[in-house]
C-alpha positions in Angstrom: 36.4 -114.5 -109.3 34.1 -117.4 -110.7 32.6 -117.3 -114.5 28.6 -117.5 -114.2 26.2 -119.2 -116.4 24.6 -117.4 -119.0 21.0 -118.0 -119.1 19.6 -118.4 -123.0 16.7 -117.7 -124.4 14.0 -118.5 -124.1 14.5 -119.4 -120.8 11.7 -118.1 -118.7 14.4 -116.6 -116.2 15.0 -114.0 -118.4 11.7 -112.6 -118.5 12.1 -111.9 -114.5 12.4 -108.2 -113.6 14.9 -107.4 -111.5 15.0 -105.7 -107.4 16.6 -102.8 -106.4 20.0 -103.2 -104.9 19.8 -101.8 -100.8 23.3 -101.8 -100.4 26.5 -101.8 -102.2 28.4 -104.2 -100.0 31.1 -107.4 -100.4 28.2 -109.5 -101.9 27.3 -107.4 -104.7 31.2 -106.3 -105.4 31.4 -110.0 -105.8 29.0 -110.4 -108.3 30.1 -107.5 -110.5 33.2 -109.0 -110.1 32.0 -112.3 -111.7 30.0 -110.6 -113.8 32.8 -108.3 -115.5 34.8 -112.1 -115.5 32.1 -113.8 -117.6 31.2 -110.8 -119.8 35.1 -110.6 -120.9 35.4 -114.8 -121.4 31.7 -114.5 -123.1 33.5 -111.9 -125.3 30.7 -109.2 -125.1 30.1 -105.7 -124.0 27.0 -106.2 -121.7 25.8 -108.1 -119.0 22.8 -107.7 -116.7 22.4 -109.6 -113.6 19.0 -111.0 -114.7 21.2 -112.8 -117.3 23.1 -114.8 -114.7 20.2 -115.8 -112.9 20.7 -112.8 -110.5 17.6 -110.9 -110.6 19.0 -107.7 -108.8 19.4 -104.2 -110.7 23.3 -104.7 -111.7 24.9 -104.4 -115.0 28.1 -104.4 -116.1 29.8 -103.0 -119.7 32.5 -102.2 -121.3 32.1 -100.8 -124.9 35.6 -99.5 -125.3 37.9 -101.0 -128.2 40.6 -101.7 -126.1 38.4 -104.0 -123.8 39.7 -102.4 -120.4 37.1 -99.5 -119.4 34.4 -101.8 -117.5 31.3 -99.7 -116.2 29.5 -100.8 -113.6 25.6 -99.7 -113.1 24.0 -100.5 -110.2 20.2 -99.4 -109.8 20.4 -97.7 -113.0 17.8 -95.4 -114.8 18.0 -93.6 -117.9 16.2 -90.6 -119.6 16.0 -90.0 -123.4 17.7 -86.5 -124.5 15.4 -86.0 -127.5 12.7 -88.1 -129.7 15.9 -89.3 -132.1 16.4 -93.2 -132.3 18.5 -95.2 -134.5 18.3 -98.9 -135.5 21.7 -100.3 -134.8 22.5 -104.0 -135.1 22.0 -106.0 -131.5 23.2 -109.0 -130.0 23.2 -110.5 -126.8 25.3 -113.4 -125.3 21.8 -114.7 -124.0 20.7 -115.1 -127.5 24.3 -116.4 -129.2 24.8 -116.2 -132.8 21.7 -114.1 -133.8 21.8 -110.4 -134.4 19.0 -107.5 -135.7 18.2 -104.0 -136.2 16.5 -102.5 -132.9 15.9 -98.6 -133.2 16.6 -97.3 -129.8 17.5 -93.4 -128.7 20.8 -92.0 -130.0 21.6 -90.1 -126.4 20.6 -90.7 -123.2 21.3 -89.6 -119.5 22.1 -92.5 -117.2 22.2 -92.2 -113.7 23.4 -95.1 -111.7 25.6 -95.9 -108.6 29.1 -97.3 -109.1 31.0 -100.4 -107.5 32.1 -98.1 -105.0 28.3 -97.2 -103.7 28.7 -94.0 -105.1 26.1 -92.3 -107.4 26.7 -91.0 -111.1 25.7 -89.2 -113.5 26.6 -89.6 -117.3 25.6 -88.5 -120.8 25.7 -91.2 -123.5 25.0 -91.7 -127.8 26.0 -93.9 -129.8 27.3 -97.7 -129.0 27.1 -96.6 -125.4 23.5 -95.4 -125.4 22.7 -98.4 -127.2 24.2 -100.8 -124.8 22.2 -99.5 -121.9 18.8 -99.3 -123.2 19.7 -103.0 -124.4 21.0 -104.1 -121.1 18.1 -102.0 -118.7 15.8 -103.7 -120.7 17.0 -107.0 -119.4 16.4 -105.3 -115.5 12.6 -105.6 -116.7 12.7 -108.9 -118.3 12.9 -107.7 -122.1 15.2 -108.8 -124.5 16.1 -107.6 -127.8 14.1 -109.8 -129.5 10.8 -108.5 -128.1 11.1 -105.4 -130.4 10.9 -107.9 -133.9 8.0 -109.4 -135.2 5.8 -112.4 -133.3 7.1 -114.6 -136.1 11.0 -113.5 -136.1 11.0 -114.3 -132.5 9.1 -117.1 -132.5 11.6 -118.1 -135.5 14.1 -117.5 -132.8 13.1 -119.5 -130.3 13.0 -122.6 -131.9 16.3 -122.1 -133.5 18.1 -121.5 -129.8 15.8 -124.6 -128.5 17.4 -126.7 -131.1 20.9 -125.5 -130.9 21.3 -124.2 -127.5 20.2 -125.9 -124.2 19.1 -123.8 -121.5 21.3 -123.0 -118.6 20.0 -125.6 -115.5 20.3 -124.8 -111.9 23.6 -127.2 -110.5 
């Protein structure tokens, strides 16, 4: 297994939305692999592909406290179960050290296929539900801090381009 780059913002590689996976094969084991690697060293509970300048449908979790349940989504979709959302303070290793409130829906249904190539269903709320809205939203180039205001993300910006060079290809 290798640890991968983490693209920061605002990077214009972020912003790319990500293809559909066509087969679960060695390549893309690999890669969630790596992924699950550098999501664990990063110390975070989310990772999409897009944010290792992969731009292929994969994401990879793990939102348990013990830090040893890793989920792995692959072409994953999601459905709202109801109109109730809750603001709940985001991250992102892609934007390091800055947090804020992002209202997003308390349960979902996720369907997704696994490392494995197998398809799955699964109801989540809470930190769970919260995770994958916040890391599908990375499969179509959004990021957390699209949901604040022009200025707080602008605000953003300049703070990561001070403190935080951007991730170059090798």
């Amino acid at each position: 297994m290798a640890k991968l780059p983490i693209l920061t913002f605002p990077d214009d590689r972020l912003r790319n939305r990500a293809a559909p996976v066509e087969q679960v094969d060695d390549e893309v084991r690999t890669l969630v692999d790596d992924m699950l690697e550098t999501m664990y060293e990063a110390r975070g509970i989310g990772l999409a592909a897009t944010q290792v300048d992969v731009h292929r449908r994969i994401v990879v979790m793990d939102v348990s406290e013990s830090g040893n349940e890793p989920l792995v989504l692959i072409n994953p979709s999601y459905v709202a179960l109801g109109e109730e959302k809750e603001p709940l303070s985001e991250g992102c290793l892609s934007i390091p050290e800055y947090y804020a409130e992002v209202p997003r829906y308390l349960r979902i249904r996720l369907n997704a296929t696994n490392r494995d190539g197998e398809d799955y269903e699964l109801e989540a709320d809470d930190l769970l539900a919260h995770c994958i809205q916040h890391e599908l939203d990375h499969l179509e180039g959004v990021l957390f801090v699209d949901y604040l205001s022009p200025l707080k993300r602008e605000r953003v910006a300049k703070k990561m381009q001070k403190h935080h060079k951007p991730v170059q290809n090798a």
